[in-house]
N, C-alpha and C positions, 0 to 999 in steps of 0.2 A: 326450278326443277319441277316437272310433272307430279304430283301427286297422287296417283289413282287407288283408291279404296272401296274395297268390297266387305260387305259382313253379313251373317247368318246369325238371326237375333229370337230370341223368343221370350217369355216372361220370366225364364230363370237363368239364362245366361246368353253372351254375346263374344261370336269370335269375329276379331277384325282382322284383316287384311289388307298391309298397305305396300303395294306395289311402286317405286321409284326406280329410279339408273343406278340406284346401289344394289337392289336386289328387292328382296321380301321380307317383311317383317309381319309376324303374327301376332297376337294380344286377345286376350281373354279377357268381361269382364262376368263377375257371376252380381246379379242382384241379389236384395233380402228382401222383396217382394214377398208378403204371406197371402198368398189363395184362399188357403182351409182356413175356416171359423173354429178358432178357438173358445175354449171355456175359460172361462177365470181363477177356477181352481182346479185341483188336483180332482176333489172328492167332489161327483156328480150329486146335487141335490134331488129330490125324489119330490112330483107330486107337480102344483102347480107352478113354481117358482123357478124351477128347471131354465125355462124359457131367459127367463134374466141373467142367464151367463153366457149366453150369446150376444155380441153386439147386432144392433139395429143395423136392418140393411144400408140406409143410408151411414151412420156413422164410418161403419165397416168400408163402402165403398169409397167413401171420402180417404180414409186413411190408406186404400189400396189403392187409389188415385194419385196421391202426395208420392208412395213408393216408386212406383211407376213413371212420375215425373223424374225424380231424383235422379231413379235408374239412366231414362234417357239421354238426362243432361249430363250423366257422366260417359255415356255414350259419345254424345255429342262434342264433348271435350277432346274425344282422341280421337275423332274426323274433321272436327271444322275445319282445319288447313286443306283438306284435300281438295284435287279440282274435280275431279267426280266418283260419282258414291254409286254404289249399286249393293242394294239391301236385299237379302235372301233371308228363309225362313219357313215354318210351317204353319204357324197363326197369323193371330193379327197383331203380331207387335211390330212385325215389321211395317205397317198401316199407320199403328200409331207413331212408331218413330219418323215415317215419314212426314207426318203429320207435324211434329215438333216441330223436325227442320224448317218447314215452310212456316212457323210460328217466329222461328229466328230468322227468317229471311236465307236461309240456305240451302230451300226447294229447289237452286234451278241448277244444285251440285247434282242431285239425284238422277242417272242415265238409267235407271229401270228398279223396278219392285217383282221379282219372282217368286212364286212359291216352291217352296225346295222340301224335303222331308229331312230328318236329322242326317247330319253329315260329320263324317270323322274331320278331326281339323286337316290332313291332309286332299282329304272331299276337296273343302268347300276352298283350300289354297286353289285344288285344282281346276274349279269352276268359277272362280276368280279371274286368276289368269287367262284361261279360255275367252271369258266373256271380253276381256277388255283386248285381247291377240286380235280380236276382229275388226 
């Protein structure tokens, strides 16, 4: 049986869309991906040492790196079956998701990368459907 999947992805959540002879199914997934640089504690220190409760840009980005993988791969988990994928979105995670796929050997599932703006989950069913009607 065909399996055709579409999803709208960006760095704090991901709706998929998997289209088959049964019908439609949607799924959500939300990451815990942190963007903003946290402090270490509660009560900001004052003066030169302030600085030390920020992590280092690379520490930081490493750990926003690892998230972002995790994110993917659980992405990843609820399309690999499909025979083709078309990824929508407004940044670049749909970039890097693509990117993934072709690290697991599942680049040649991808029939298009679009850029989309936020879409209600009925949206992006609808531009799903469309895309693959043709």
């Amino acid at each position: 049986m065909s399996v055709q999947v579409g999803l709208w992805i960006d760095h704090r959540k991901a709706t998929i869309v998997a289209i088959t002879k049964k019908g439609e199914e949607i799924s959500e997934i939300l990451s815990d991906v942190e963007t903003q640089l946290r402090r270490s504690s509660d009560s900001p220190l004052k003066g030169s040492y302030e600085a030390l409760q920020v992590p280092a840009d690379g520490s930081r980005q490493r750990v926003l790196t690892g998230e972002l993988n995790t994110y993917y791969d659980e992405v990843i988990g609820q399309i690999r079956d499909a025979d083709s994928i078309l990824i929508v979105g407004p940044g670049v995670a749909k970039h890097e998701l693509q990117k993934r796929l072709e690290e697991r050997r599942l680049g040649a599932k991808v029939v298009g990368v679009e850029t989309v703006d936020k879409l209600t989950k009925p949206q992006i069913a609808a531009k799903i459907r469309q895309h693959f009607a043709q």
